[in-house]
KOLDO-425115 format. One record per residue (C-alpha): residue in three letters; chain; y negated, x negated, z. Coordinates in nm, 4 decimals. Each point is the difference from the previous one (the first is absolute). Layout:
KOLDO-425115
['ALA' 'A' [Y X Z]]
...
***
This chain:
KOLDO-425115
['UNK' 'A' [0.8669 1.6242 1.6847]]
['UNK' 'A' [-0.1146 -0.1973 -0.3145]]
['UNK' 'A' [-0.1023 0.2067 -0.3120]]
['UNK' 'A' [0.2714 -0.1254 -0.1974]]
['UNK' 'A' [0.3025 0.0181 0.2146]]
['UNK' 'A' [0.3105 0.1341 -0.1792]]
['UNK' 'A' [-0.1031 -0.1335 -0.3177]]
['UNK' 'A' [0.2827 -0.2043 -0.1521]]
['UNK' 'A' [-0.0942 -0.2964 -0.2530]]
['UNK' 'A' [0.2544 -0.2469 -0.1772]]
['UNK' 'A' [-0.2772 -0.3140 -0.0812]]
['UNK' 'A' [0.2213 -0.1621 -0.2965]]
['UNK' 'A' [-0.3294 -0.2721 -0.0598]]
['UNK' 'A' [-0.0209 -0.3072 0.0274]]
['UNK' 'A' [-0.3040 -0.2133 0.1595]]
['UNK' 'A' [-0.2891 0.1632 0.0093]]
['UNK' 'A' [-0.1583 0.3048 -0.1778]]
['UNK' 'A' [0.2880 0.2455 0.0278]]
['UNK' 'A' [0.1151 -0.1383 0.3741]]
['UNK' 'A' [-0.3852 0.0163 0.1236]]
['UNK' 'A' [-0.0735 0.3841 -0.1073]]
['UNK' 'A' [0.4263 0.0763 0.1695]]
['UNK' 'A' [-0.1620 -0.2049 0.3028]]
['UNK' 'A' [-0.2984 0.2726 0.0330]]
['UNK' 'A' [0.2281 0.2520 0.0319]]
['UNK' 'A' [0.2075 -0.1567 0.2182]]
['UNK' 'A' [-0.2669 -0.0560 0.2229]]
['UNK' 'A' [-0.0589 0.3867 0.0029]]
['UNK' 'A' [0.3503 0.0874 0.0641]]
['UNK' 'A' [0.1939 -0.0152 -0.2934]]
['UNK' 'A' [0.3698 -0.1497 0.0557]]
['UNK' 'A' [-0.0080 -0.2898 -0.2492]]
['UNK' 'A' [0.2896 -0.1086 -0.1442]]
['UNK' 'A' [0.0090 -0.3715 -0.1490]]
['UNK' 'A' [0.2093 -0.0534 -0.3205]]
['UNK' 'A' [0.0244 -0.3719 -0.0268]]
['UNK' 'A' [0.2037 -0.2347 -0.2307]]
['UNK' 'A' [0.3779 -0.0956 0.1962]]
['UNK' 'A' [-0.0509 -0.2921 0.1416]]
['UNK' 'A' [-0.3206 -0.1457 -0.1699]]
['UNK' 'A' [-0.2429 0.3168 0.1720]]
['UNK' 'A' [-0.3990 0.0240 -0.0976]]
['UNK' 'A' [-0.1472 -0.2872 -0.1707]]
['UNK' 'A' [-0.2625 0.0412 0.2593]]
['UNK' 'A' [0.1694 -0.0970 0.2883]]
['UNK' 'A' [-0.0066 -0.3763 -0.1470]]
['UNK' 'A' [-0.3535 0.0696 -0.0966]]
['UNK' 'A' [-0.2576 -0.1673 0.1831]]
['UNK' 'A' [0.0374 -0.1747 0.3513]]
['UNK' 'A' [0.3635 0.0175 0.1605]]
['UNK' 'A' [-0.0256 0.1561 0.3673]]
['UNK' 'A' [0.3059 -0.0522 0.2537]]
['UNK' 'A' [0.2065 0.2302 -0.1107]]
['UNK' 'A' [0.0183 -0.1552 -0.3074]]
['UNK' 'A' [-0.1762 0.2459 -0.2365]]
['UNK' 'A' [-0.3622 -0.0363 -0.0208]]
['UNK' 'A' [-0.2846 0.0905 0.2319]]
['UNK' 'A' [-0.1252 0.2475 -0.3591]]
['UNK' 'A' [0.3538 0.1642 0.0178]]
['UNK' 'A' [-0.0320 0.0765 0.3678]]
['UNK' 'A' [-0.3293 0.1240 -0.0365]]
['UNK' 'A' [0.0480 0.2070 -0.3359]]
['UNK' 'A' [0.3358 0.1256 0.0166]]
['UNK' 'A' [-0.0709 0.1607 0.3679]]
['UNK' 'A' [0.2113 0.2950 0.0732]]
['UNK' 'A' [0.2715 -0.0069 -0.2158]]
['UNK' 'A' [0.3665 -0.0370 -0.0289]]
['UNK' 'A' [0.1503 -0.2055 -0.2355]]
['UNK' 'A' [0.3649 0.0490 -0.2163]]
['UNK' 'A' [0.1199 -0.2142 -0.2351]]
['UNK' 'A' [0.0694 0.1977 -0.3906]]
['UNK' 'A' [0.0497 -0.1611 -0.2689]]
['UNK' 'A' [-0.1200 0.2188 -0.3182]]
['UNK' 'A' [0.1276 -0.2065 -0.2450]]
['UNK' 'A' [0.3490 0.1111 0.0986]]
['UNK' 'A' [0.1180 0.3389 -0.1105]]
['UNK' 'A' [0.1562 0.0210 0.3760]]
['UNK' 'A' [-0.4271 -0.0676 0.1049]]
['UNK' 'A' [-0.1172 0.2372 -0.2333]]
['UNK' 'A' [0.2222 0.2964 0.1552]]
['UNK' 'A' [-0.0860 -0.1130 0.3689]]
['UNK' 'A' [-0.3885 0.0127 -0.1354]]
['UNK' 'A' [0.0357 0.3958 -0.1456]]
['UNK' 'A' [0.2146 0.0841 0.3220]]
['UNK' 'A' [-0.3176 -0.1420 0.2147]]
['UNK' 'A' [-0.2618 0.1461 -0.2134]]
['UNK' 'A' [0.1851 0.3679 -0.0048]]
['UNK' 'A' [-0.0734 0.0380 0.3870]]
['UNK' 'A' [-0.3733 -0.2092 -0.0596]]
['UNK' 'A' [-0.3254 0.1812 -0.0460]]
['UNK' 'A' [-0.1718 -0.2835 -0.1574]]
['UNK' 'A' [0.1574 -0.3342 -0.2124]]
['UNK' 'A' [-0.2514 -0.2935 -0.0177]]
['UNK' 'A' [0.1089 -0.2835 -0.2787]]
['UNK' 'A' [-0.1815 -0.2102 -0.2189]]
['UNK' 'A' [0.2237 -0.1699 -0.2212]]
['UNK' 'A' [-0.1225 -0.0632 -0.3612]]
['UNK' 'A' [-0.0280 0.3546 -0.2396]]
['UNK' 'A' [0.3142 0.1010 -0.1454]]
['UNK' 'A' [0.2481 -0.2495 0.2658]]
['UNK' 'A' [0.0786 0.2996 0.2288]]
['UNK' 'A' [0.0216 0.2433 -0.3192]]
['UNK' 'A' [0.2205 -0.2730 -0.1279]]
['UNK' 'A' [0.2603 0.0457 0.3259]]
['UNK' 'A' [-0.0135 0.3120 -0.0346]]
['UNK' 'A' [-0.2392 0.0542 0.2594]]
['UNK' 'A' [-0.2871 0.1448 -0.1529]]
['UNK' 'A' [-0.2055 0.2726 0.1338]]
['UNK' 'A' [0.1566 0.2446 -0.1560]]
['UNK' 'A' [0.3805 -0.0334 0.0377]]
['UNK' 'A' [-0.1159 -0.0576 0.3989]]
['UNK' 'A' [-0.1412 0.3094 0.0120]]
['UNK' 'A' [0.2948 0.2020 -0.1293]]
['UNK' 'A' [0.1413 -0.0522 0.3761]]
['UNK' 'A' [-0.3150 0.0677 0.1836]]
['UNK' 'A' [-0.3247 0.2142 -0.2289]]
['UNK' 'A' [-0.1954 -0.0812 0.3009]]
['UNK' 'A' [0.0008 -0.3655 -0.0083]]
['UNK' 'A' [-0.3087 -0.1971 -0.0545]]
['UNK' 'A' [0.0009 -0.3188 -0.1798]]
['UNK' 'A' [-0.3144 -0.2324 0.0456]]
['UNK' 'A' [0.0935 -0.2662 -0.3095]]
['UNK' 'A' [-0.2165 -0.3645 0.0260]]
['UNK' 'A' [-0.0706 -0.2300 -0.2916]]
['UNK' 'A' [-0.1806 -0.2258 -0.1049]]
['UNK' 'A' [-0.1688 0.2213 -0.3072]]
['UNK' 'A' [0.1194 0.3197 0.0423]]
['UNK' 'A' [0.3305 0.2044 -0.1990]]
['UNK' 'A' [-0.2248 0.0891 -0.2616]]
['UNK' 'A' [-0.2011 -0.2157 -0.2578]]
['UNK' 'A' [0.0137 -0.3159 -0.2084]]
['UNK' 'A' [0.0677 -0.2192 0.3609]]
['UNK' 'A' [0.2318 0.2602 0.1288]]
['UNK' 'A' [0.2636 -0.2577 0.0390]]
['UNK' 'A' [-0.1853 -0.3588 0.0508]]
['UNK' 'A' [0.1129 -0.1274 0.3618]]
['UNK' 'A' [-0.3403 -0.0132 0.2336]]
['UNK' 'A' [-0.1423 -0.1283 0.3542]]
['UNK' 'A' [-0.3233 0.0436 0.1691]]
['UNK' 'A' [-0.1208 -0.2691 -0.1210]]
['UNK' 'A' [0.0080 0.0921 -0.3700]]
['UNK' 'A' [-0.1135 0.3369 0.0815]]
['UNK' 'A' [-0.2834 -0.1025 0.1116]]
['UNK' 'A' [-0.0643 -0.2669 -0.2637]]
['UNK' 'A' [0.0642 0.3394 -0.2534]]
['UNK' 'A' [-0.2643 0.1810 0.1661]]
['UNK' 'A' [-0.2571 -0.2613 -0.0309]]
['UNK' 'A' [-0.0425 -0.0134 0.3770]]
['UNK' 'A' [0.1358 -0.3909 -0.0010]]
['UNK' 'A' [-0.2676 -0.0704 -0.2877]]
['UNK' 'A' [-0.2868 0.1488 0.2826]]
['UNK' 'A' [0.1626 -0.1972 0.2874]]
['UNK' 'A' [-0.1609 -0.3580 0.0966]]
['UNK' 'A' [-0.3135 -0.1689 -0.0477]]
['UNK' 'A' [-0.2573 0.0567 -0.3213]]
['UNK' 'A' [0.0653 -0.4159 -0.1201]]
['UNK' 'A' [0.3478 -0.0062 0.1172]]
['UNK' 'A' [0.4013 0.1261 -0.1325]]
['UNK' 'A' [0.1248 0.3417 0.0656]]
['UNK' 'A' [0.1399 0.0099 0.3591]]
['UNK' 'A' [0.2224 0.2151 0.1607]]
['UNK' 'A' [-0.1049 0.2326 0.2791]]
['UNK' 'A' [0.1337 -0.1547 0.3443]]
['UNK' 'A' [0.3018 0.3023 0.0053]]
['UNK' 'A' [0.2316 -0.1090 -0.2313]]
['UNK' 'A' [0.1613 0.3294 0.0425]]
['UNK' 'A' [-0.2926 0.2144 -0.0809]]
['UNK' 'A' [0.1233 0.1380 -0.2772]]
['UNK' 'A' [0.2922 0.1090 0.1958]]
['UNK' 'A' [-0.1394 0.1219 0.2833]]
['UNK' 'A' [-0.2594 0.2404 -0.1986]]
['UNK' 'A' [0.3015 0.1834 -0.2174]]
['UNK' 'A' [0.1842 0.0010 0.3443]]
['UNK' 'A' [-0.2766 0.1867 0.0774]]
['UNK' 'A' [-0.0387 0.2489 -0.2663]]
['UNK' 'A' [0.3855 0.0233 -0.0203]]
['UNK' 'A' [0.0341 0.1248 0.3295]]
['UNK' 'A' [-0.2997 0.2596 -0.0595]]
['UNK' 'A' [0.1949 0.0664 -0.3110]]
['UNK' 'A' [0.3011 0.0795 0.2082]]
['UNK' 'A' [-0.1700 0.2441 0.2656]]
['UNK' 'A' [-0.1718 0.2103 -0.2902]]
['UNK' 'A' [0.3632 0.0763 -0.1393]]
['UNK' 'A' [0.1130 0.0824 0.3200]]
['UNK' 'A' [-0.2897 0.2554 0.0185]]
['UNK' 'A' [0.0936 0.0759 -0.3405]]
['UNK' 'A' [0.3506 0.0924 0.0623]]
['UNK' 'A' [-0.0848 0.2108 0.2951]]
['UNK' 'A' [-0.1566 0.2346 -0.2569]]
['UNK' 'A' [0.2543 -0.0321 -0.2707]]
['UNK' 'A' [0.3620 -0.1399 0.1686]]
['UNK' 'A' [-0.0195 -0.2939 -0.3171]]
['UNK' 'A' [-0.0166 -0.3331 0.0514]]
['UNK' 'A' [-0.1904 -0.2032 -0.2667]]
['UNK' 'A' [0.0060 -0.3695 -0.1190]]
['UNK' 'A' [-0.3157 -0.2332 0.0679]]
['UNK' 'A' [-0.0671 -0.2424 -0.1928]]
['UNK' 'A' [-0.2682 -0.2994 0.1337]]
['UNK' 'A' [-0.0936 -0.3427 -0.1952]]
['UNK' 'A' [-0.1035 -0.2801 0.1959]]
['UNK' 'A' [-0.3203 -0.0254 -0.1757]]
['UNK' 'A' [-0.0524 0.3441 0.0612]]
['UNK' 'A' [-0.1986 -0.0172 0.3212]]
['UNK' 'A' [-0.1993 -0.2652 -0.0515]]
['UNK' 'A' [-0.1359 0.1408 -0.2562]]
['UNK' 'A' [-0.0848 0.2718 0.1827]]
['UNK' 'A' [-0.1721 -0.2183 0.2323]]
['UNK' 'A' [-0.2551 -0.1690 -0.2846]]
['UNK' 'A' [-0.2955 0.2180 0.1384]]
['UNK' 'A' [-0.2276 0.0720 -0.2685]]
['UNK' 'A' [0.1276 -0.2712 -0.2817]]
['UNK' 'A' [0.2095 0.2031 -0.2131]]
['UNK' 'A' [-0.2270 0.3087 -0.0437]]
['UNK' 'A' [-0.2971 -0.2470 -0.0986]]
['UNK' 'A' [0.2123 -0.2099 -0.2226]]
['UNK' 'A' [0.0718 0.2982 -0.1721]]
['UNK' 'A' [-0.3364 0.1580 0.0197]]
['UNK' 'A' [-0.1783 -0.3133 -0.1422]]
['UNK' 'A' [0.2223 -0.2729 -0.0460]]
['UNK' 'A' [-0.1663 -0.1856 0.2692]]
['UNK' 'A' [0.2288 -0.2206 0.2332]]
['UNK' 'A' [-0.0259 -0.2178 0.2893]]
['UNK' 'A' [0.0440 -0.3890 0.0669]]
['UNK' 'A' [0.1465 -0.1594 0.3027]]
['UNK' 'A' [-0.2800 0.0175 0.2521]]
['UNK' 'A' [0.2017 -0.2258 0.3113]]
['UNK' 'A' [-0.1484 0.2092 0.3659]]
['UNK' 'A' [-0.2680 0.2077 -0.2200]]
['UNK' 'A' [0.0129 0.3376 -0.0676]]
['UNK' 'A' [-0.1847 0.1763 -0.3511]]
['UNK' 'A' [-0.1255 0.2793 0.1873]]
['UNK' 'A' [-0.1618 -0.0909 0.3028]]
['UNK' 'A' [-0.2303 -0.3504 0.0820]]
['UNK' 'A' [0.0414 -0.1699 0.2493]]
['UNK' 'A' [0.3993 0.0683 0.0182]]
['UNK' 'A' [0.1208 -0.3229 0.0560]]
['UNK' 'A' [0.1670 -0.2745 0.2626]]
['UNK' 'A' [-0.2489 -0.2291 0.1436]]
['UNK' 'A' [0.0709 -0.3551 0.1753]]
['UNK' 'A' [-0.1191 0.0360 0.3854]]
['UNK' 'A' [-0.2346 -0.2740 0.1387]]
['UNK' 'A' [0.3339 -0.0790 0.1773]]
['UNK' 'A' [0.2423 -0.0445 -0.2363]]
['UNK' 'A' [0.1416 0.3655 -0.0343]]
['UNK' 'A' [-0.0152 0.2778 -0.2380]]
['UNK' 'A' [-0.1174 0.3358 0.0410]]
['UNK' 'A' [-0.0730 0.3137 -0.2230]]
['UNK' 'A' [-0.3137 0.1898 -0.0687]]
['UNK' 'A' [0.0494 0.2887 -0.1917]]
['UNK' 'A' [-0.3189 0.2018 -0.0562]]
['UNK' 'A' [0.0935 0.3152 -0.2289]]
['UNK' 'A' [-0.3823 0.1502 -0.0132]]
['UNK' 'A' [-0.3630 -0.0783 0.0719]]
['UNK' 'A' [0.0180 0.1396 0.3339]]
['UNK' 'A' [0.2376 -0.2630 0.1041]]
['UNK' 'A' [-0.1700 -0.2684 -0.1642]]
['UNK' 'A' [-0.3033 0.1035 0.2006]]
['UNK' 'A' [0.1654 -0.0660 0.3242]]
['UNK' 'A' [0.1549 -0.3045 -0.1273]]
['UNK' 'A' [-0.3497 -0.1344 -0.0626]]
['UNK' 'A' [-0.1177 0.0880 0.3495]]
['UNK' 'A' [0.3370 -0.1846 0.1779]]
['UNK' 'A' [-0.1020 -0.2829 -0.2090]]
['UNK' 'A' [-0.3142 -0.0299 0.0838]]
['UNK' 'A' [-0.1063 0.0553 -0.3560]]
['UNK' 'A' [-0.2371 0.2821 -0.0580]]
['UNK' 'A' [-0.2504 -0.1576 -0.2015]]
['UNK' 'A' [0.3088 0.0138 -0.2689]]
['UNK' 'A' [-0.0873 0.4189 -0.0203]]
['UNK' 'A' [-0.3080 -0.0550 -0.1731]]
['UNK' 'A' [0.1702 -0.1992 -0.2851]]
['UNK' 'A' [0.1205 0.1844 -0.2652]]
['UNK' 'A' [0.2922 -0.2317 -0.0704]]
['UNK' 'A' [0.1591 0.1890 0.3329]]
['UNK' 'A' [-0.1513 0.2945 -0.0453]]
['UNK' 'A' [0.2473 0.2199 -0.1129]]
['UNK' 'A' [0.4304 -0.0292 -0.0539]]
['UNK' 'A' [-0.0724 0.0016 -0.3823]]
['UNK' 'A' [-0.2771 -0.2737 0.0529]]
['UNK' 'A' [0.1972 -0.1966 0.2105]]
['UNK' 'A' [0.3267 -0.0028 -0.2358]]
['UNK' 'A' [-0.2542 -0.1474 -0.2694]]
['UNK' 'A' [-0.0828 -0.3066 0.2412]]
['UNK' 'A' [0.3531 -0.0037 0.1765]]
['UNK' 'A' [-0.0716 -0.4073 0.0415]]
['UNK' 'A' [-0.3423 0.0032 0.1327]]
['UNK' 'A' [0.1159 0.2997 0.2683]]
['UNK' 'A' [0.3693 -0.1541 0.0725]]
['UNK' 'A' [-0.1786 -0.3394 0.0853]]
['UNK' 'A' [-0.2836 0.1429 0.2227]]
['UNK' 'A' [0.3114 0.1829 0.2074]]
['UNK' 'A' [0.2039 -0.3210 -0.0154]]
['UNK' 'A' [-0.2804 -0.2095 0.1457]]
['UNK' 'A' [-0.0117 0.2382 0.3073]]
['UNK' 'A' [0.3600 -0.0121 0.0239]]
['UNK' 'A' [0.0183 -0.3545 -0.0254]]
['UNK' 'A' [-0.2449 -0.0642 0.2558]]
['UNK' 'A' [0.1696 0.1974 0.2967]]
['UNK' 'A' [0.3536 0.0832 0.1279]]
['UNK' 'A' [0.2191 0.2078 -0.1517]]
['UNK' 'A' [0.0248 0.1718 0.3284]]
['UNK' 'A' [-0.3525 0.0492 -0.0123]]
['UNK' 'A' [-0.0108 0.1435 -0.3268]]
['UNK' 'A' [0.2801 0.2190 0.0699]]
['UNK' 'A' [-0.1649 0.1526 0.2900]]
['UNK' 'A' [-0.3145 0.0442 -0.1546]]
['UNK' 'A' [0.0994 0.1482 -0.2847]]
['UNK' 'A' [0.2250 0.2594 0.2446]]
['UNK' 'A' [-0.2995 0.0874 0.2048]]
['UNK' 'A' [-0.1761 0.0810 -0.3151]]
['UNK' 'A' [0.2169 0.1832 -0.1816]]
['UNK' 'A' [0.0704 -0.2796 -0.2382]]
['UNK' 'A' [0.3783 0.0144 -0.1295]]
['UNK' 'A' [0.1045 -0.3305 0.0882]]
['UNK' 'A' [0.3191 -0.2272 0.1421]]
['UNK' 'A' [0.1622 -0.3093 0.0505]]
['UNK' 'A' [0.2224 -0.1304 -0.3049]]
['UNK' 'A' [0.3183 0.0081 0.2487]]
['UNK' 'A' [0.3275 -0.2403 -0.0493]]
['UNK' 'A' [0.3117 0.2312 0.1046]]
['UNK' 'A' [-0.0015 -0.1805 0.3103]]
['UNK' 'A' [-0.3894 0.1223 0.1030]]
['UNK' 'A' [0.1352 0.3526 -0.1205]]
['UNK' 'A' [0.2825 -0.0068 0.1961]]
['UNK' 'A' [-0.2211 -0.0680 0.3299]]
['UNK' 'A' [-0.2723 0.2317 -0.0521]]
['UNK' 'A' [-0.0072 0.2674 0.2816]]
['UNK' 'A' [-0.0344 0.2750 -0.2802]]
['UNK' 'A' [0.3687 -0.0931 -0.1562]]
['UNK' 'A' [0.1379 0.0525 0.3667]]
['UNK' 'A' [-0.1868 0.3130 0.0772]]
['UNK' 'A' [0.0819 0.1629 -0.3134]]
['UNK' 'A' [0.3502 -0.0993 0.0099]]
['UNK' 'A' [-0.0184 -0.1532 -0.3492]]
['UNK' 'A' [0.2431 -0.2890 0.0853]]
['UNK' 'A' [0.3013 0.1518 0.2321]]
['UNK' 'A' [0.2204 -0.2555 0.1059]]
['UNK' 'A' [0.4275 0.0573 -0.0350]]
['UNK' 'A' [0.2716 -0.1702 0.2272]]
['UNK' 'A' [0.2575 -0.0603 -0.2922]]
['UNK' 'A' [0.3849 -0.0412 0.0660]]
['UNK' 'A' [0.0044 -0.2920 -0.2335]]
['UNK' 'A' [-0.3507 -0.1990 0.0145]]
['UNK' 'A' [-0.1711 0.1185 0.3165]]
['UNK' 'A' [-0.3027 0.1497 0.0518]]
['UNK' 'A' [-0.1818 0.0178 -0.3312]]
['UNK' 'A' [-0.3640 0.1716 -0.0695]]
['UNK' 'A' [-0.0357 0.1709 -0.2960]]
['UNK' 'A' [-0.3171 0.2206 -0.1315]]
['UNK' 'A' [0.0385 0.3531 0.1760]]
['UNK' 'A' [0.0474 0.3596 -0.1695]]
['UNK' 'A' [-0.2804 0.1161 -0.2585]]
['UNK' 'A' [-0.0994 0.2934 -0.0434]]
['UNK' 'A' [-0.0732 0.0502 0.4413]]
['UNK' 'A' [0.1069 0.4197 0.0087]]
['UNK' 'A' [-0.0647 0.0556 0.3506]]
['UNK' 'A' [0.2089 0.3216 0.0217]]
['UNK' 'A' [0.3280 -0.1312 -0.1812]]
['UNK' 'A' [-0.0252 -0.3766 0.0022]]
['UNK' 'A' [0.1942 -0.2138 -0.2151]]
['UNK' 'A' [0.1312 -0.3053 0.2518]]
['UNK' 'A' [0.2202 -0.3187 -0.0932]]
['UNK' 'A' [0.4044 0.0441 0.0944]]
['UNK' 'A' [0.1243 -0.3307 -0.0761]]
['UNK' 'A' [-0.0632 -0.2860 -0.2627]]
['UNK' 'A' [0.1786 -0.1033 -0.2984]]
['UNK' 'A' [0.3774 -0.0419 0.1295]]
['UNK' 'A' [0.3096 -0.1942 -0.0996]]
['UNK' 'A' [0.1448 0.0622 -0.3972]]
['UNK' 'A' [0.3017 0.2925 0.0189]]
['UNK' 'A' [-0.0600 0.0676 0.3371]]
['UNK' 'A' [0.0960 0.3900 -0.0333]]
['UNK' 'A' [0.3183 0.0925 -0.2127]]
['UNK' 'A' [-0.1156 0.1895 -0.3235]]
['UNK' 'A' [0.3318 0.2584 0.0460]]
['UNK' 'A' [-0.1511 0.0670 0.3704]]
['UNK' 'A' [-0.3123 0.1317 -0.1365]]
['UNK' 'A' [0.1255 0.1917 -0.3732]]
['UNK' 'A' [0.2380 0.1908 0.2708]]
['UNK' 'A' [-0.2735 0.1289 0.2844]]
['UNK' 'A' [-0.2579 0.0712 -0.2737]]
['UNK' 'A' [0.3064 0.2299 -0.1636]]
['UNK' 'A' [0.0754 0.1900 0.3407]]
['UNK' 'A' [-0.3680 0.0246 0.0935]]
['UNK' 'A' [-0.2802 0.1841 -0.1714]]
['UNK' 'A' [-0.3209 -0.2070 -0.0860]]
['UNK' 'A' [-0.3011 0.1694 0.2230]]
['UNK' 'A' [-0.3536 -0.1859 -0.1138]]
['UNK' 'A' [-0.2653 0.1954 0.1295]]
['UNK' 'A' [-0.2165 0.1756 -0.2994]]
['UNK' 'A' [0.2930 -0.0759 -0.2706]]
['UNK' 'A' [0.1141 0.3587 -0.0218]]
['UNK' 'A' [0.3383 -0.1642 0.1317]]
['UNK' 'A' [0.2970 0.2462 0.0567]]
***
């Protein structure tokens, strides 16, 4: 049993946001449905590197457990198939631009004339309401709105853009899907469905620890800072004596203290300069080079280990590839590997959240465009009665 089994969900997105928080509940349970353009499918499976089956190794990965059909909503003959799907549906994931869907006479609220239950997670890139409500977005503007691209790379250097360039994405994904399982809860209590309605900037901003509250407290903002942190000293990446990079991340004095110690450093506790976190932040170059001399002048293996035994947070700056071999990934399960029809076997990151009661687990990857027939599906969901556990489902 998965918690989610019985749920039914008709993902009308496209590449990522909408598609990634449909994939979460898929991985719970939820029969996914995939409403993709006839003959053209998700822009994503031509995104990033082709696998071979053809689509690419992202689509395989992101798309897991779901079927595809082929709609076209454009067409008044699409439009009808999508209201005939949604009717039997508990939940309808889309994340076309505001007003398109109202404008096919899709909207919200001629859907839910069929089925008062339904709920409707709508993706954009702003939001339905506002000045924005209907600018076209992608991750990577929302998070250049934010200001999280203006914090992102070194103090002297250009914005940069954080090393997912789906991040974005992946965080209203994220919320979206929470979104989703608190109107389910919802509707158990009140037999309504409900529309929700997620921006892409939305969650990274939510993510901006303390900067917004102190901008708007005292005006006060922050620079790019590269490795650095404001809060904490020393927070940083330091360059092993052989050639690697690690990072020490000491949140309070007591930390610091055994850092000192694995360094070989106490005579740095009687100088006020390292006395305290406070002190510390106020000579972040003085501290940051007496921790990068150490570093520099050992392993990074060393460091590492000495830091572990100490109770120093610290780790190896991994490449994918070190990630992928680290006995922790394999224990953990956090890379499962999947013999695919089409490509082979492929290994793609494993289920998160790890329930060990009711377990979410991978079906299948992303399969071939119109690979189920949409009629098939509008008929069994009209004979058969939708039973998601805690929906308050007939």
């Amino acid at each position: 049993m998965r918690p989610l089994d019985g749920l039914r969900v008709v993902d009308a997105a496209t590449i990522l946001a909408g598609p990634f928080a449909a994939t979460i509940l898929a991985e719970f349970g939820a029969e996914v449905v995939k409403v993709e353009q006839p003959g053209v499918g998700d822009p994503m499976r031509r995104l990033g590197t082709e696998s071979p089956a053809g689509d690419t190794y992202w689509w395989l990965s992101d798309a897991r457990n779901k079927v595809s059909v082929e709609i076209d909503l454009r067409t008044e003959e699409g439009a009808d198939q999508l209201r005939e799907l949604v009717a039997g549906a508990d939940v309808l994931i889309e994340n076309f631009r505001t007003g398109t869907m109202e404008a096919w006479g899709l909207g919200y609220e001629d859907l839910r004339k069929a089925n008062p239950g339904l709920i409707q997670l709508s993706v954009s890139g702003y939001g339905r309401t506002g000045p924005l409500a209907s600018t076209a977005g992608v991750a990577r503007i929302a998070e250049a709105f934010t200001g999280l691209t203006h914090l992102t790379g070194e103090a002297d250097g250009p914005p940069a853009m954080s090393g997912s360039s789906g991040l974005a994405d992946y965080t209203t994904g994220l919320y979206g899907a929470i979104g989703v399982l608190l109107a389910l809860r919802a509707r158990d209590e009140t037999g309504e469905g409900q529309m929700i309605d997620v921006a892409l900037y939305d969650g990274i901003a939510r993510l901006l620890d303390e900067l917004i509250p102190v901008h708007a407290a005292t005006g006060n903002g922050r620079e790019r800072m590269g490795g650095e942190t404001h809060r904490s000293v020393p927070h940083n990446n330091y360059l092993s004596g052989d050639g690697r990079w690690v990072t020490v991340a000491c949140t309070n004095d007591r930390m610091f203290d055994r850092l000192v110690e694995v360094m070989g450093r106490s005579d740095l506790l009687v100088d006020e300069r390292y006395a305290t976190n406070s002190s510390r932040i106020a000579n972040r170059e003085v501290v940051n080079r007496s921790v990068s001399d150490w570093v520099g002048s050992v392993s990074a293996d060393k460091v590492v280990e000495g830091c572990t035994a100490a109770g120093v947070p610290c780790g190896h700056v991994n490449t994918v590839a070190e990630y992928l071999a680290h006995p922790q990934v394999e224990a953990r399960g956090s890379v499962v590997t999947i013999d695919d029809p089409r490509a082979g076997p492929i290994s793609v990151p494993g289920v998160v959240p790890n329930l060990h009661g009711t377990p979410g687990s991978i079906q299948r990857l992303g399969g071939p465009l119109g690979e189920v027939d949409v009629g098939e599906i509008i008929r069994r969901w009209a004979t058969t009665t939708s039973d998601p556990m805690s929906t308050g489902g007939e």
